[in-house]
C-alpha positions, 0 to 999 in steps of 0.5 A: 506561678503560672501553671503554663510558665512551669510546664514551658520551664520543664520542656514540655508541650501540652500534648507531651504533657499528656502523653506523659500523664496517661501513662499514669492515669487518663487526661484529655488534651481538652482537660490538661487545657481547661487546667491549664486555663484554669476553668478547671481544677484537677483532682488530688491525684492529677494535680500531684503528679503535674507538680511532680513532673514540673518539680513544682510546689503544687500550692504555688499554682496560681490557677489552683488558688482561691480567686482571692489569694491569685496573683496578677490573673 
């Protein structure tokens, strides 16, 4: 599953997601994007609440896999 394709299905934009995560804990656009991209990989904590919010399996995203276990990148 394609991080972007589950933040869409939940009815978010990027910077709504953003606004939604700082009430948590501190998130730039400029890194939920480089996540998003998968440039980067976010910490524990971030990634739980990102699958929370899109009521996903944090395993499932394919940006956050190993090269080899991704799937049509």
């Amino acid at each position: 599953m394609r991080i972007k394709d589950a933040r869409e299905a939940a009815g978010y934009t990027q910077e709504s997601i953003v606004h939604t995560i700082n009430y948590t804990m501190k998130c730039t656009l400029r890194n939920y994007q480089n996540i998003e991209y998968g440039v980067v990989i976010p910490n524990v904590t971030l990634a739980l609440l990102i699958s929370h919010l899109y009521k996903i399996d944090p395993r499932e995203v394919d940006e956050w896999k190993y090269p080899e276990e991704r799937s049509n990148l």
